[in-house]
C-alpha positions as YAML, in Angstrom:
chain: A
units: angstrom
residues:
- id: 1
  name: UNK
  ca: [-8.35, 5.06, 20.22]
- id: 2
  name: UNK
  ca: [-5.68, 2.74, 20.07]
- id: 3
  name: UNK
  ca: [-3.47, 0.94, 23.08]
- id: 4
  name: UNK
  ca: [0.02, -0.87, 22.63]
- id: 5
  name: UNK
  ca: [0.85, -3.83, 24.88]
- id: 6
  name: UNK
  ca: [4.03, -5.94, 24.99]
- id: 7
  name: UNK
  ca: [4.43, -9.59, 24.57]
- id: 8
  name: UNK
  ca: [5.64, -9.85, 27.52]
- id: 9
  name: UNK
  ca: [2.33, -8.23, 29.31]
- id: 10
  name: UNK
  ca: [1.88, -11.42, 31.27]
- id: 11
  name: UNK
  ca: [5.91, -11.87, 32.54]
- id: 12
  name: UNK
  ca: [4.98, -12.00, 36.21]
- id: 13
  name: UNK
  ca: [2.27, -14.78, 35.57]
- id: 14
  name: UNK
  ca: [3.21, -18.89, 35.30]
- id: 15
  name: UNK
  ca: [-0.43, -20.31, 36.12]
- id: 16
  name: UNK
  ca: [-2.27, -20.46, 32.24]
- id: 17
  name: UNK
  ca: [-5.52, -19.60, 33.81]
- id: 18
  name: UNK
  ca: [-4.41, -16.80, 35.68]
- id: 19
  name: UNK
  ca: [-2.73, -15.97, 31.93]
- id: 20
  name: UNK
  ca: [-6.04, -16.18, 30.18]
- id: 21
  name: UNK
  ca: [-8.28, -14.48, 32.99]
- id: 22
  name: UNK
  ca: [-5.99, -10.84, 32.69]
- id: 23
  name: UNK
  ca: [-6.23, -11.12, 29.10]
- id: 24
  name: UNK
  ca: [-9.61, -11.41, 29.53]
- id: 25
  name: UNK
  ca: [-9.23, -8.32, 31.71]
- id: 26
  name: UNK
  ca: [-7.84, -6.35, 29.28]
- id: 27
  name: UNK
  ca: [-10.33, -7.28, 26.45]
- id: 28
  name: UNK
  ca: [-12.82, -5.95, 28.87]
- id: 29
  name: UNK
  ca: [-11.00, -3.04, 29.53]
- id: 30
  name: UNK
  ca: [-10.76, -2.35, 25.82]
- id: 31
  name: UNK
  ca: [-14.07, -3.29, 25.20]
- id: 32
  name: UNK
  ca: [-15.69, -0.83, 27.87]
- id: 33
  name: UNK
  ca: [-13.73, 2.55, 26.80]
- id: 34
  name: UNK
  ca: [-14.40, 1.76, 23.06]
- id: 35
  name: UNK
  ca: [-10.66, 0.91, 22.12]
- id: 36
  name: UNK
  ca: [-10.61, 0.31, 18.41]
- id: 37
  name: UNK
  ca: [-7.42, -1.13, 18.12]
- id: 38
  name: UNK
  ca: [-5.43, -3.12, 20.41]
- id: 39
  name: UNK
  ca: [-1.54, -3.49, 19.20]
- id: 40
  name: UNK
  ca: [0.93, -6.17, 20.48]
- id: 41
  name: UNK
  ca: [4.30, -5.05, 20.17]
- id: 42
  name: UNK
  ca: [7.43, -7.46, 20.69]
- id: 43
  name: UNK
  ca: [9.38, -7.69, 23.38]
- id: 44
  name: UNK
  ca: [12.53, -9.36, 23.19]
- id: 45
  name: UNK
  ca: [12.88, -10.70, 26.72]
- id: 46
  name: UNK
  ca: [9.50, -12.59, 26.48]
- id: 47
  name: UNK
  ca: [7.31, -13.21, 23.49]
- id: 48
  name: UNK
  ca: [3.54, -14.53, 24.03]
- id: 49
  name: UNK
  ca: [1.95, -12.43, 21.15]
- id: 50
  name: UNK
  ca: [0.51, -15.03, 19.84]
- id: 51
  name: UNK
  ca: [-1.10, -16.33, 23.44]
- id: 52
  name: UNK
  ca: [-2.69, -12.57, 23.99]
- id: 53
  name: UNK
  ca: [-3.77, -12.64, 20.34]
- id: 54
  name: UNK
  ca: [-5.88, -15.36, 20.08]
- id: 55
  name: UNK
  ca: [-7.20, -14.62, 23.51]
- id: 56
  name: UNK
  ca: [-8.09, -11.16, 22.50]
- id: 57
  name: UNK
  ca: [-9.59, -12.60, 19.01]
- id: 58
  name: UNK
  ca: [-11.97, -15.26, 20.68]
- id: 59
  name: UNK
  ca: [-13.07, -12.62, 23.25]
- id: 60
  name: UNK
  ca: [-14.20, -10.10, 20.43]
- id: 61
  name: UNK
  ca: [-16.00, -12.83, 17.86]
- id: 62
  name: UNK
  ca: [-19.39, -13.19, 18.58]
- id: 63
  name: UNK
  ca: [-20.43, -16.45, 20.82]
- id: 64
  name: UNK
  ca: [-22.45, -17.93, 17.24]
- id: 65
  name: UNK
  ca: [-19.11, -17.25, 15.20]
- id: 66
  name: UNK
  ca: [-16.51, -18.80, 16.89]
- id: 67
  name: UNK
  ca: [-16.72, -22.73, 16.12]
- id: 68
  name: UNK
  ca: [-16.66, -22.05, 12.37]
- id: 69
  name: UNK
  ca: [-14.31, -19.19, 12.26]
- id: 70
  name: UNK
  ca: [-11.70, -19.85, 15.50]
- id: 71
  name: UNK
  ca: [-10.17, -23.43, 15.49]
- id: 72
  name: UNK
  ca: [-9.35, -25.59, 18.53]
- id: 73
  name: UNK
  ca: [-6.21, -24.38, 20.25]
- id: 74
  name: UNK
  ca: [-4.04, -24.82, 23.55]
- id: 75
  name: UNK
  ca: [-4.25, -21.13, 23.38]
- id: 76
  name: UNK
  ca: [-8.22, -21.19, 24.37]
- id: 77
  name: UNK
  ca: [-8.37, -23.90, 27.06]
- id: 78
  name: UNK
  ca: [-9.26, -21.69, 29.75]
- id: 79
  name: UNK
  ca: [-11.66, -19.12, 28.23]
- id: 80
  name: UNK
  ca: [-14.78, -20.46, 29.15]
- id: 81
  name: UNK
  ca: [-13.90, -18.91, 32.71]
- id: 82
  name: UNK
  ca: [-13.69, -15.31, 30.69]
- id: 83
  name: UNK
  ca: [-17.19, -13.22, 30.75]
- id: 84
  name: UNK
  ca: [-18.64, -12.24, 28.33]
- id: 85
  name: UNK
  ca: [-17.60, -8.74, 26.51]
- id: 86
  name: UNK
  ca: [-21.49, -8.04, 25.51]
- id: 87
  name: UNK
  ca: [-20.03, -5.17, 22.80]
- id: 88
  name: UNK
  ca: [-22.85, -4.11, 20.30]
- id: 89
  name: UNK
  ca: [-21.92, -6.97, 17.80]
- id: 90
  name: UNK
  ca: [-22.65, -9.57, 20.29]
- id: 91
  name: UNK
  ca: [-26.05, -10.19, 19.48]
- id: 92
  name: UNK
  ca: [-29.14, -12.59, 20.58]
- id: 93
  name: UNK
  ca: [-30.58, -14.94, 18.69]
- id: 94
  name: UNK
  ca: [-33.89, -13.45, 18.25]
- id: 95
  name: UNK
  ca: [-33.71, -11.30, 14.62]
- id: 96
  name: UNK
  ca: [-35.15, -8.05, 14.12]
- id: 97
  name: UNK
  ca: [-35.59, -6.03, 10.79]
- id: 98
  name: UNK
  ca: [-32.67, -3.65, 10.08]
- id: 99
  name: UNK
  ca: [-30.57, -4.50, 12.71]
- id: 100
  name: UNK
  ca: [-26.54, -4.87, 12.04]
- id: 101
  name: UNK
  ca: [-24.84, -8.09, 12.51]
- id: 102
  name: UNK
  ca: [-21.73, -9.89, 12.24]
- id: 103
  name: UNK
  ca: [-21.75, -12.97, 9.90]
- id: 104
  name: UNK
  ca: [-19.50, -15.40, 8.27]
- id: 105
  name: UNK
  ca: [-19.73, -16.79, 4.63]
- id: 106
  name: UNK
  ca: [-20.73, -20.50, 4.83]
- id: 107
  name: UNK
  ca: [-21.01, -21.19, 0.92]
- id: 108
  name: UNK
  ca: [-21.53, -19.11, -2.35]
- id: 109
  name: UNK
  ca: [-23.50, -20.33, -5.37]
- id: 110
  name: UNK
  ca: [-24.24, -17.97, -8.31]
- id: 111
  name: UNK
  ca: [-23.16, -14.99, -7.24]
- id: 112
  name: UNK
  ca: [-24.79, -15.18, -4.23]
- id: 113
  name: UNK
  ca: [-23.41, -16.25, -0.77]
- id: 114
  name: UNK
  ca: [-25.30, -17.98, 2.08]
- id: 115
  name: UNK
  ca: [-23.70, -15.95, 5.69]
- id: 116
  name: UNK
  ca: [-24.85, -17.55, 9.00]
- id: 117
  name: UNK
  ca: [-25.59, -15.04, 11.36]
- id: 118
  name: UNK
  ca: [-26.30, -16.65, 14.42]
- id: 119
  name: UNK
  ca: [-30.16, -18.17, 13.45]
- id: 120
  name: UNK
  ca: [-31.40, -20.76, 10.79]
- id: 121
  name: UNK
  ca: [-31.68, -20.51, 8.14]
- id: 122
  name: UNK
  ca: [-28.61, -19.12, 6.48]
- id: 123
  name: UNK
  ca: [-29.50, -15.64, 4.92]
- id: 124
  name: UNK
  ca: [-28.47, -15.10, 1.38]
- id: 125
  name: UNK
  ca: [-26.40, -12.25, 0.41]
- id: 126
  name: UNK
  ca: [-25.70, -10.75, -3.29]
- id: 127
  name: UNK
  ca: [-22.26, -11.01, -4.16]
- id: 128
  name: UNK
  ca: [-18.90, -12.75, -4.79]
- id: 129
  name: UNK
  ca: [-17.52, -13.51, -1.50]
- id: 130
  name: UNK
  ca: [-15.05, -15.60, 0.17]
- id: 131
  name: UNK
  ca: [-16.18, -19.06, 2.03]
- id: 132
  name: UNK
  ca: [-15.49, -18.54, 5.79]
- id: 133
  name: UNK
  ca: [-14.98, -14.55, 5.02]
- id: 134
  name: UNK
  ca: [-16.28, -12.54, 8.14]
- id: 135
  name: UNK
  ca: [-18.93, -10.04, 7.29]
- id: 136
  name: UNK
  ca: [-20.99, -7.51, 8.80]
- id: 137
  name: UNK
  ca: [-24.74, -7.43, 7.27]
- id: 138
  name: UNK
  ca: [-27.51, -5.25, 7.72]
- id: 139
  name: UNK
  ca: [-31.04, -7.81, 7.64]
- id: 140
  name: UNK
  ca: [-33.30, -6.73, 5.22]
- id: 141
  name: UNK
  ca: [-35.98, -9.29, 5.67]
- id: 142
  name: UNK
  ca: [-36.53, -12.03, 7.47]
- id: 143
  name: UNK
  ca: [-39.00, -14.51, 5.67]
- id: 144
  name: UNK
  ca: [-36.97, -15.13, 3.42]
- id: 145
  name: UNK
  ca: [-33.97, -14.30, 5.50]
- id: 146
  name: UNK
  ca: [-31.93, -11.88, 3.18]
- id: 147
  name: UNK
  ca: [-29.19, -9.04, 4.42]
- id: 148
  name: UNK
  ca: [-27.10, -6.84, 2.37]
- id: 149
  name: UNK
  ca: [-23.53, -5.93, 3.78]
- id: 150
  name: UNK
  ca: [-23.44, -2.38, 6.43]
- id: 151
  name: UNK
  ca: [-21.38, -0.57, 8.19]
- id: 152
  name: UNK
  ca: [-21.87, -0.81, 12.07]
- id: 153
  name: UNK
  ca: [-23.86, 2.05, 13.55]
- id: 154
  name: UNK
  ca: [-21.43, 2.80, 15.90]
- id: 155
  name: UNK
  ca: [-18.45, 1.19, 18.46]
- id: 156
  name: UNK
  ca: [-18.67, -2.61, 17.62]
- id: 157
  name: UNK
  ca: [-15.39, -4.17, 18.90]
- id: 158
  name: UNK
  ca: [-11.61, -4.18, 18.29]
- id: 159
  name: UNK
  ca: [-9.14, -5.27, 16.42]
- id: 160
  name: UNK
  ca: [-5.98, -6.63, 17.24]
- id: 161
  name: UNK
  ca: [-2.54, -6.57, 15.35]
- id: 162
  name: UNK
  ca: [0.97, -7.57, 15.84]
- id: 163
  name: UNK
  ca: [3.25, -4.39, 15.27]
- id: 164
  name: UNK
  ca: [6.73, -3.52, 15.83]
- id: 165
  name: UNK
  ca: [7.43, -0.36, 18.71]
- id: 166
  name: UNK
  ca: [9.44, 1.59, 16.35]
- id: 167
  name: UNK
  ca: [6.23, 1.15, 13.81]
- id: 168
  name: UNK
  ca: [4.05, 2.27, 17.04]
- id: 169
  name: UNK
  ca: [5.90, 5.24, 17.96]
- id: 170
  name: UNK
  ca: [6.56, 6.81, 14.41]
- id: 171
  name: UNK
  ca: [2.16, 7.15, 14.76]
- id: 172
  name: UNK
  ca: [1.14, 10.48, 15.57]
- id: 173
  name: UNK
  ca: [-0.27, 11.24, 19.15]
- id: 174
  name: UNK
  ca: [0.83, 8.32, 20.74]
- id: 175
  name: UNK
  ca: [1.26, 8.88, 24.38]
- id: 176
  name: UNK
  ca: [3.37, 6.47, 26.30]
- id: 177
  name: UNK
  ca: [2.43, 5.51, 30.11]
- id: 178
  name: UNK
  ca: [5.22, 5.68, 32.70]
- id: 179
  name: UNK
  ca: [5.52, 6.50, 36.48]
- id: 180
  name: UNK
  ca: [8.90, 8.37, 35.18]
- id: 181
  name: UNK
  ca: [6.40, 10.92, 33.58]
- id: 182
  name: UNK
  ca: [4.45, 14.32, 34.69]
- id: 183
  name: UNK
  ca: [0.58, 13.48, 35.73]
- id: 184
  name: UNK
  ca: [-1.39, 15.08, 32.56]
- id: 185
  name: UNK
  ca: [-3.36, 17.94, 32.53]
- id: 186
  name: UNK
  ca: [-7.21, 17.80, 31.81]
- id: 187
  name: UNK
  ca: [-5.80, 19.75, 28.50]
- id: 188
  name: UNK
  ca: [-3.35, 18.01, 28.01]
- id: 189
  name: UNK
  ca: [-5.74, 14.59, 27.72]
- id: 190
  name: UNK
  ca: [-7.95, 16.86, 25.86]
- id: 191
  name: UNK
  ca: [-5.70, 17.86, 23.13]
- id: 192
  name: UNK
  ca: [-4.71, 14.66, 21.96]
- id: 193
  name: UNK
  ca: [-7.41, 13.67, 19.29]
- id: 194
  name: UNK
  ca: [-7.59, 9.46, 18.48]
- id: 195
  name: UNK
  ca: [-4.45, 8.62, 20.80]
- id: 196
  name: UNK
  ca: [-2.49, 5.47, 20.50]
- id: 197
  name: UNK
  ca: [-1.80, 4.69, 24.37]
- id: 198
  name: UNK
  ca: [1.60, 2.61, 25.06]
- id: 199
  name: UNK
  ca: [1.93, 0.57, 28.03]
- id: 200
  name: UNK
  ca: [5.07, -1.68, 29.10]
- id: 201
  name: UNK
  ca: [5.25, -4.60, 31.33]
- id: 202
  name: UNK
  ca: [4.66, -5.51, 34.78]
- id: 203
  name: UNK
  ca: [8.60, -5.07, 35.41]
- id: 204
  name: UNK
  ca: [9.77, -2.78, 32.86]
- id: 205
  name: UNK
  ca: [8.68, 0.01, 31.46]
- id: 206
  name: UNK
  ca: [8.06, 1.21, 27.78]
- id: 207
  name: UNK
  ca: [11.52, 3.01, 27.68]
- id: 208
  name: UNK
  ca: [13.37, -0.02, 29.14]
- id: 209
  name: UNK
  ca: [11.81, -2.24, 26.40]
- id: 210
  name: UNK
  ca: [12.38, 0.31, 24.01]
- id: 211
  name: UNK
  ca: [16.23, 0.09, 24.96]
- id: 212
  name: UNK
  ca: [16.65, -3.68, 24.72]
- id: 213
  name: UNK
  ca: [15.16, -3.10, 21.68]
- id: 214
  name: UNK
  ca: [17.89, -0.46, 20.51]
- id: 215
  name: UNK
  ca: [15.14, 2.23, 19.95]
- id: 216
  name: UNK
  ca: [15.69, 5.79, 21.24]
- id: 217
  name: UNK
  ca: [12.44, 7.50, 22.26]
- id: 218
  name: UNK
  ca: [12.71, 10.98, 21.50]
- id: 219
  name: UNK
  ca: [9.79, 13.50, 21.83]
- id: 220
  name: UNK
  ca: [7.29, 11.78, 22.49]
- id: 221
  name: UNK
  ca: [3.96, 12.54, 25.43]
- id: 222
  name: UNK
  ca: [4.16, 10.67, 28.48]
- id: 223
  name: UNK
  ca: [2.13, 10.45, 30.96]
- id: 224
  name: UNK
  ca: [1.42, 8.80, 35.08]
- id: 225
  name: UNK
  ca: [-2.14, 8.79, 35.31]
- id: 226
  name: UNK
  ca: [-1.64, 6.88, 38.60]
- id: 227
  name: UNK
  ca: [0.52, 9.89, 40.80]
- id: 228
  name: UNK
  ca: [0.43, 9.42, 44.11]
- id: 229
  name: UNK
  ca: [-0.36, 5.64, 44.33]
- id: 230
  name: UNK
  ca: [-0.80, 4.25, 47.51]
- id: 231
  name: UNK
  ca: [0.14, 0.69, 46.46]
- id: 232
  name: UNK
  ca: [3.84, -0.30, 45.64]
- id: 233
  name: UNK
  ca: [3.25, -1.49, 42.70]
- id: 234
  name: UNK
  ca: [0.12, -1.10, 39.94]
- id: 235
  name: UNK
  ca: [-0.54, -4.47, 38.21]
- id: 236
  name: UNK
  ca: [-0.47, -4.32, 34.66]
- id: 237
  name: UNK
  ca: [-4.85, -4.27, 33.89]
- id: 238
  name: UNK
  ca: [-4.68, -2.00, 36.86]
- id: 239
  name: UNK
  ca: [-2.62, 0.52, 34.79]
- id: 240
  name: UNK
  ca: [-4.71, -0.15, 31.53]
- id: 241
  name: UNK
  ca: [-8.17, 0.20, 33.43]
- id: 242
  name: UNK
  ca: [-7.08, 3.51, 35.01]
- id: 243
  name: UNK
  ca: [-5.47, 5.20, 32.18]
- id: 244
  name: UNK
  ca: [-8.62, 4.71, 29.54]
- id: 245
  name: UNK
  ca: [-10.82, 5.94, 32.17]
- id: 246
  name: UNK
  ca: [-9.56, 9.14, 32.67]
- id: 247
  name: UNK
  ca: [-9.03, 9.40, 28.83]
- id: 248
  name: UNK
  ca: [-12.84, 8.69, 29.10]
- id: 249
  name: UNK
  ca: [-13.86, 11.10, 31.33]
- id: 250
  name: UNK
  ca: [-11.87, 13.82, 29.94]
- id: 251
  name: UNK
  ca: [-13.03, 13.51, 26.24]
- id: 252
  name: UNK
  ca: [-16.81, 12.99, 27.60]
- id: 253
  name: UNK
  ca: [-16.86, 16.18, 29.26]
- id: 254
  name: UNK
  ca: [-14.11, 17.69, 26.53]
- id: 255
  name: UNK
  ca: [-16.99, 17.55, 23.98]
- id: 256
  name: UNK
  ca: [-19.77, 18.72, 26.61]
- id: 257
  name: UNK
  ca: [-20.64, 22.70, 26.97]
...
């Protein structure tokens, strides 16, 4: 699953921490309903892509990767107030035999390149590689430390790319969020296989955007998953946290007899 967010997600927000702590809200978001994917898509009225991106990055490297791979930036000066994510490729310290794990290339020498995976020593791993390459390893011993590269098991964390709307809406099943919509059916959730979930901002929606943007939207789903609010307004997270989880639910008990 994939969800869209605008550059100008944080438009009603001045205060940098407050800034940082709802991006940290929707990495969490993201993070608990297995979102694969988070896109950032442009928005000409306000553009702090980069901001949400290197929020979103930091949030999803694990805590022993980050000094070597993620430099110092004005972007990050609030995040130590973030918690933690704790996805699957956050991992302790403490190895243990065949377990997955992220890891960046330190150096390479012969054909072989030494990845630091959160302990000491560095583990050695056959292969031409990049220095400071990201990689995920599976360890195959651990005296000597050696691992040979894996796929992860299962969820491990998103990814996050800058992408044009127009780029976003030509996907298939993308569904786009909007009070202006009908409340989906439990079918209607159901039928949508790996959606790509679009979300405007705090003050306009994805078909305003859209306009300033000189797009016409044209057959495309869209839902309210919020009908019948009993608050004014919905606050951006608000909106993201309560569309996945009905998406969650649905698909759960979709694949359930």
């Amino acid at each position: 699953m994939e969800i869209a967010i605008p550059s100008s997600s944080l438009i009603n927000e001045k205060d940098e921490k407050i800034k940082t702590y709802k991006i940290g809200m929707i990495a969490r978001a993201a993070s608990i309903f297995r979102v694969n994917t988070i896109l950032i898509y442009r928005d000409p009225i306000l553009d702090e892509s980069n901001l949400i991106k290197d929020i979103l990055e930091y949030l999803e490297t694990p805590q022993y990767l980050r000094k070597e791979i993620i430099p110092i930036k004005k972007s990050l000066r609030y995040v130590g107030l973030l918690p933690p994510l704790q996805i699957p490729s956050h991992k302790p310290k403490t190895l243990k035999i065949n377990e997955v794990r992220e890891g960046v290339v330190r150096r390479c020498t012969d054909g072989t390149a030494w990845v630091d995976i959160g302990v000491k020593p560095l583990a050695s791993l056959k292969g031409m590689y990049k220095r400071g390459a990201r990689v995920t390893v599976r360890v195959c011993s651990k005296n000597p430390l050696v691992v040979e590269e894996a796929k992860p098991p299962d969820y491990w964390g998103y990814k996050v790319k800058k992408v044009e709307l127009e780029k976003i809406l030509n996907k298939e099943n993308v569904v786009i969020t909007s009070r202006r919509c009908k409340t989906p059916s439990i079918e209607d959730v159901n039928i949508v296989d790996n959606p790509t979930v679009v979300f405007g901002n705090p003050k306009d929606g994805v078909f305003e955007i859209a306009e300033r943007l000189g797009i016409r939207i044209k057959s495309k789903k869209c839902w309210n998953t919020i009908p019948m609010q009993g608050s004014k307004t919905v606050r951006f997270e608000e909106a993201i946290f309560a569309t996945l989880a009905i998406i969650n639910v649905v698909k759960y008990w979709g694949g359930k007899e």
